[in-house]
C-alpha positions as CSV (number, residue, x, y, z in Angstrom):
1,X,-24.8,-98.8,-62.4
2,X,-25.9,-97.5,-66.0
3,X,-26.3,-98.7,-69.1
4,X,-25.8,-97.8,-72.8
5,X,-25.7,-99.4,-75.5
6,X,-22.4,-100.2,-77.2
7,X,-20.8,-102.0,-80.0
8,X,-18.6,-104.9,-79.1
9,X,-15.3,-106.3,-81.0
10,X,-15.3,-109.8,-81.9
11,X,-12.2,-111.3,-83.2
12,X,-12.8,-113.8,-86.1
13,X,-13.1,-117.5,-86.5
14,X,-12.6,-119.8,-88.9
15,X,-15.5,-118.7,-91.2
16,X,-15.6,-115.0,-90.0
17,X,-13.8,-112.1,-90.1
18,X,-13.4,-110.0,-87.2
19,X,-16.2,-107.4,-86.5
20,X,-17.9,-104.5,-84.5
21,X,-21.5,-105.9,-83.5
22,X,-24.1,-103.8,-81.7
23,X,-27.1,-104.2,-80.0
24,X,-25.6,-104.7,-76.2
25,X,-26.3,-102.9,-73.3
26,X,-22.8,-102.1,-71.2
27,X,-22.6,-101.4,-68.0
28,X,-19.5,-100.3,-65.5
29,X,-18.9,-100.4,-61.5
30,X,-16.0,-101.1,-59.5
31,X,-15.3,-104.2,-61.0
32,X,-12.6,-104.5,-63.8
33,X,-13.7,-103.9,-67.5
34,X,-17.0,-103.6,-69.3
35,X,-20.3,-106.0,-68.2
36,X,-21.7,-106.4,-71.7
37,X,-25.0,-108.0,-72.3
38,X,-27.0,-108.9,-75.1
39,X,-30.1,-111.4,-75.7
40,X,-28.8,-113.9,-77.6
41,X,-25.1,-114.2,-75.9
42,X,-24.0,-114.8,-72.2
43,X,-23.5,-111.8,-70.2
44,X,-19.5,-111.1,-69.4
45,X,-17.0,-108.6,-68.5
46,X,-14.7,-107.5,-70.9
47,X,-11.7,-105.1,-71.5
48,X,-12.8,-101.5,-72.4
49,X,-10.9,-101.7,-75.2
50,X,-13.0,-103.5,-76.7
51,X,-16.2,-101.5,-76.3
52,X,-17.3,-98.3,-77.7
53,X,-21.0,-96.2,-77.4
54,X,-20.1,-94.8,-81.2
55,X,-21.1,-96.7,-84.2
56,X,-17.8,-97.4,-86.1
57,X,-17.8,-95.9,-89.7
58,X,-15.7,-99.2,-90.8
59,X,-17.1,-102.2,-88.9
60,X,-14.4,-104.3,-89.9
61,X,-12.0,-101.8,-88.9
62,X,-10.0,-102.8,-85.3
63,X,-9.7,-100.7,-82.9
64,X,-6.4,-100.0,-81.0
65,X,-6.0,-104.2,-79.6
66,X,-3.1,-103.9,-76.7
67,X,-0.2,-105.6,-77.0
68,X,-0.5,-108.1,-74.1
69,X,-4.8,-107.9,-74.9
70,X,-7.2,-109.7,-72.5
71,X,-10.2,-110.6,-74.2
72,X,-12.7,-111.5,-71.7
73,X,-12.4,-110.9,-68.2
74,X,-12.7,-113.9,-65.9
């Protein structure tokens, strides 16, 4: 299993705007989706789609959210 680091989608909350945040490490194996994890949050799986190794140029800028979008992988 490797890791890389990666910036993670976060959809907004009441006082927040949805946002790319970085500093997690994500790692893939047979499993469904994207382990993410990061020091100050629990580690979970997560839908690729909601992961990328680039830095966005926009980080307020969504990416491409499914239709049906899962956002956390139970």
């Amino acid at each position: 299993m490797k890791r890389v680091r990666c910036w993670v989608w976060f959809r907004g909350g009441l006082n927040q705007q949805s946002h790319w945040e970085g500093g997690f490490y994500a790692s893939t194996d047979e499993q469904e989706g994207v382990l993410i994890q990061h020091g100050t949050y629990r580690d979970t799986r997560v839908p690729a789609w909601r992961v990328t190794q680039q830095e966005p140029s926009d980080l307020f800028a969504a990416p491409e959210i499914p239709e049906d979008a899962v956002w956390k992988i139970i």
